[in-house]
N, C-alpha and C positions, 0 to 999 in steps of 0.2 A: 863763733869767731867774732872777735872786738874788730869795728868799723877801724880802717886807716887811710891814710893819704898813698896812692898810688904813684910812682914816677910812670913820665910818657914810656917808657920802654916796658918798664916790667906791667903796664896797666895795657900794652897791645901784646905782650907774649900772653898774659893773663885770659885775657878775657876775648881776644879776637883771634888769636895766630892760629885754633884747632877748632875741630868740631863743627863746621859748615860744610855744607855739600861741594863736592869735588867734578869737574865739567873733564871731561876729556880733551876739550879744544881751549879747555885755561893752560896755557904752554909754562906761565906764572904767574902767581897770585900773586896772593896780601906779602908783605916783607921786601921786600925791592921799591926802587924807583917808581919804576912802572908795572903795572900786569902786560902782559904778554897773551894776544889769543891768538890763535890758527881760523879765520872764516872760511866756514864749508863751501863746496862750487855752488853758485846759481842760489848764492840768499845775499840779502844787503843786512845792514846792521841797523838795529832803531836804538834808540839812544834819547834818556828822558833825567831831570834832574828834579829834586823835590825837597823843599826845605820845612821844616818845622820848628817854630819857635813856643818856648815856654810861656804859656797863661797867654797865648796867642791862637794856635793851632792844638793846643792841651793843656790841662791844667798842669802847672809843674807840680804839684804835689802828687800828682797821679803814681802809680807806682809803676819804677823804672822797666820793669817785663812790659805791662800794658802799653808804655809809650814807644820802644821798639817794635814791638808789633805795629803797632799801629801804623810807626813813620813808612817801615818796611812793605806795606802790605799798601798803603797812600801811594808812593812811589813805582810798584810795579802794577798797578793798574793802570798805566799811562803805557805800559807792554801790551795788555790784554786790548785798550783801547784800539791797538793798532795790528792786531791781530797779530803780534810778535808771540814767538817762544822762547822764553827766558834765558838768558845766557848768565849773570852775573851781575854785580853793585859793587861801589864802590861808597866807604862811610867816609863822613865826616862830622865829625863830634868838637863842640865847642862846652866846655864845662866849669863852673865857677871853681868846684871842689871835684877833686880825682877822690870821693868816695869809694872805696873798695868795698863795701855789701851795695849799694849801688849799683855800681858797675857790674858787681857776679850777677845783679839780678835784671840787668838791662844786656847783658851779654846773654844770657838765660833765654828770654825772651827776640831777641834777635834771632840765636839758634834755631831756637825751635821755627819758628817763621820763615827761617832759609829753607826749612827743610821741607814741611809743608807746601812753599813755593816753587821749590828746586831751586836755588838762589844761592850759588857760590858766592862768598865774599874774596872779591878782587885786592884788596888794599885799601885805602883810604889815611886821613891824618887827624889828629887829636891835636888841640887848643884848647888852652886856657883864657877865658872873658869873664864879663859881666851874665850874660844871659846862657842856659840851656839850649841851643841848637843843634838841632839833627838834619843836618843835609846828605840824600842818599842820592846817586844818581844809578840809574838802570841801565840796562843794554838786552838785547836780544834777536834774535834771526827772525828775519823774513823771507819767503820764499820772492824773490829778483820782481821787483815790479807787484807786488801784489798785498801793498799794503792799505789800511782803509783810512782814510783822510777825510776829515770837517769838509773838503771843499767838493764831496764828489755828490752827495744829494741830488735827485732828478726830481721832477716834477713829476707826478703821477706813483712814486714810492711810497711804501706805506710806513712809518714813523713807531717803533718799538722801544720795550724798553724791558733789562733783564732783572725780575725779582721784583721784590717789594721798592717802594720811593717813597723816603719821608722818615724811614726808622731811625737813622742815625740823627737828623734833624731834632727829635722828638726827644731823644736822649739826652743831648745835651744840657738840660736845664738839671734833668737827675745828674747828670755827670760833675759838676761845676755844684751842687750840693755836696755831692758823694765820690772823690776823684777814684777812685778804690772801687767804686760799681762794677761788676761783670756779667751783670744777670741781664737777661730778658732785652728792654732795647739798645741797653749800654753795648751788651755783645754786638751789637751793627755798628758804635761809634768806634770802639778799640780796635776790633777785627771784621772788619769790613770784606765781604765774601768777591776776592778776588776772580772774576770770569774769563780766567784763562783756554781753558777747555775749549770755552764757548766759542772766544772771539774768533779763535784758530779755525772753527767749525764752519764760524761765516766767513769767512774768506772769499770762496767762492760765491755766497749767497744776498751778502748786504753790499750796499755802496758808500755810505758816508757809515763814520762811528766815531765817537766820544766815550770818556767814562763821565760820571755826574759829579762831580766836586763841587760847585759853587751852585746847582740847584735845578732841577730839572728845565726848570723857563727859561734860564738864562745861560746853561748851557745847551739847549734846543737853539735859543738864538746866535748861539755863535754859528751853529751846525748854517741855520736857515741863510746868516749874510755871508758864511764865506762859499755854499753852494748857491747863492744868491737864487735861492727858492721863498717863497712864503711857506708856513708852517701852522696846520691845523690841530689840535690835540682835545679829544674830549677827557674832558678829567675826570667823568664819571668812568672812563675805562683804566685809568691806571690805577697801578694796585696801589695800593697803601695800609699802613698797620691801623688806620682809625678811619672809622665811615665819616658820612658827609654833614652828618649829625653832631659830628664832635668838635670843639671851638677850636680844633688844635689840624682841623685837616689842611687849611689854606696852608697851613708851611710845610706838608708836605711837598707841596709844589717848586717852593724857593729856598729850602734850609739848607740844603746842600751837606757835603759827606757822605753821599749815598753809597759811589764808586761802583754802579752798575752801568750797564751800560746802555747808551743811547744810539739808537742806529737806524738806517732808512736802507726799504730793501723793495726790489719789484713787489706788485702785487702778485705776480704769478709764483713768488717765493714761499706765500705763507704754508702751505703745508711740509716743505723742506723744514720753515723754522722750525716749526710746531715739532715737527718729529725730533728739535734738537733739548727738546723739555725731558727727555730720558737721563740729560744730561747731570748731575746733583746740583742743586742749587740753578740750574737755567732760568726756571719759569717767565720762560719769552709772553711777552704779552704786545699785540698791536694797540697803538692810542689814539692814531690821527693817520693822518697824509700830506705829504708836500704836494705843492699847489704854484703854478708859475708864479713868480712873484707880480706883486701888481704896482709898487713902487720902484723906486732908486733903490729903499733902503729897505729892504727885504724884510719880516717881521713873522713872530709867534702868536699866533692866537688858541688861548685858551675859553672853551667854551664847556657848556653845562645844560642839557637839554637845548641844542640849538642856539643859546643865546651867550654872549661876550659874557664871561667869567673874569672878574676885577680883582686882582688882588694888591694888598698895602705894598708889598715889596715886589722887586725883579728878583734878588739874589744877591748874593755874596758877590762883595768884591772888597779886595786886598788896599785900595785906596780910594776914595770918595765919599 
């Protein structure tokens, strides 16, 4: 099939109006105004937005399935963060050309990732601009009161983190070579292993939780000032895809994209977590512990047989 220009109608009958999974409490989706949901008794709604800009947050030459996934799978770990169960998205697509092979293949890609997820597509709107943007926003159930929140951290919790940190980080220079990469550490930048299972698992068990988007230290430090805790982490205990030996490990620490999850839980928790490593993909690992804080301004220390581990960067951030 020859490439064409798509109209806004026939490019959302096309490519978004079929073929994503169906929630029982979506009363109406995509095609209307608004979606419409029914919320079950005794859960509250979480509710997250996520934007992704071309040869920004991906290369735009990447091909359009790998960047649905990707946007898709970015945005609903900000559910798993919070130990939500996924209810539904809503897209919005800003596009220079309404490419139809394109589109069949970034609608492709989005599917499949709904489904994977459990991620009904709600609605959303299509624009025409200058740049490639994908903004998703997420939604999903929490049991009433029982969500895990940056600011609940205690002093004396032990400081975990789920799966490997630093893979996606590591990828990216192959990525930004090769937008088209899918092998080996590319697959943690594209399709980043969503810990939904998990987070719902802790619920009961952890107190504070994050996913890692902008880098393990610098999203430790949000966790640390908004539980207004200090924050210990041996780096020799987190995992990572390259030993201590290789010139490329310090960015494990701050490269961010990881979208595992960071979380602080009693000491008396660990063998709970541990037993939640039967989980695929868990492998919960302990790194540090929270420590009363001893300032105003609460802070992460990274350390390396006992002594203060320096590195060139904190982490990602969107301006400075």
């Amino acid at each position: 099939m020859s490439s064409q220009a798509l109209g806004e109608f026939e490019l959302i009958r096309r490519c978004f109006a079929s073929g994503f999974p169906i929630a029982t409490d979506t009363l109406l989706g995509i095609g209307d105004d608004c979606s419409i949901i029914r919320p079950p008794h005794g859960y509250d709604l979480a509710q997250s937005i996520d934007t992704q800009v071309a040869d920004v947050h991906f290369p735009a030459k990447a091909p359009a399935r790998l960047i649905a996934q990707r946007a898709l799978r970015c945005a609903t770990s900000d559910l798993a963060a919070m130990g939500a169960a996924p209810q539904g998205f809503h897209l919005a697509l800003t596009l220079p050309h309404s490419d139809s092979d394109w589109l069949d293949d970034f609608a492709l890609g989005l599917r499949d990732t709904a489904h994977a997820l459990r991620m009904p597509l709600l609605g959303g709107d299509t624009t025409r601009g200058p740049l490639l943007i994908v903004s998703i926003s997420v939604q999903g159930w929490l049991p009433a009161g029982k969500g895990m929140t940056r600011s609940a951290a205690r002093a004396g919790d032990d400081v975990w983190v789920s799966s490997r940190i630093g893979a996606a980080a590591l990828a990216l220079p192959l990525v930004l070579e090769n937008p088209a990469l899918e092998k080996d550490l590319a697959r943690a930048y594209y399709r980043p292993e969503i810990q939904l299972t998990l987070a719902q698992r802790l619920l009961p068990l952890a107190h504070a939780c994050m996913d890692i988007s902008d880098g393990l230290l610098q999203d430790a430090r949000h966790i640390a000032r908004a539980s207004l805790v200090d924050m210990v982490i041996d780096a020799a205990a987190v995992p990572t895809p390259v030993t201590q030996d290789d010139e490329r490990w310090p960015v494990c620490f701050t490269g961010g994209d990881d979208y595992q999850l960071l979380f602080t839980a009693p000491a008396d928790k660990r063998e709970d977590i541990l037993a939640l490593n039967s989980i695929p993909g868990a492998a919960c690992t302990r790194i540090g512990e929270c420590l009363p804080a001893a300032t105003l301004e609460p802070d992460v220390r990274l350390q390396l047989n006992g002594e203060p581990l320096v590195l060139s960067s904190a982490g990602y951030q969107h301006f400075g």
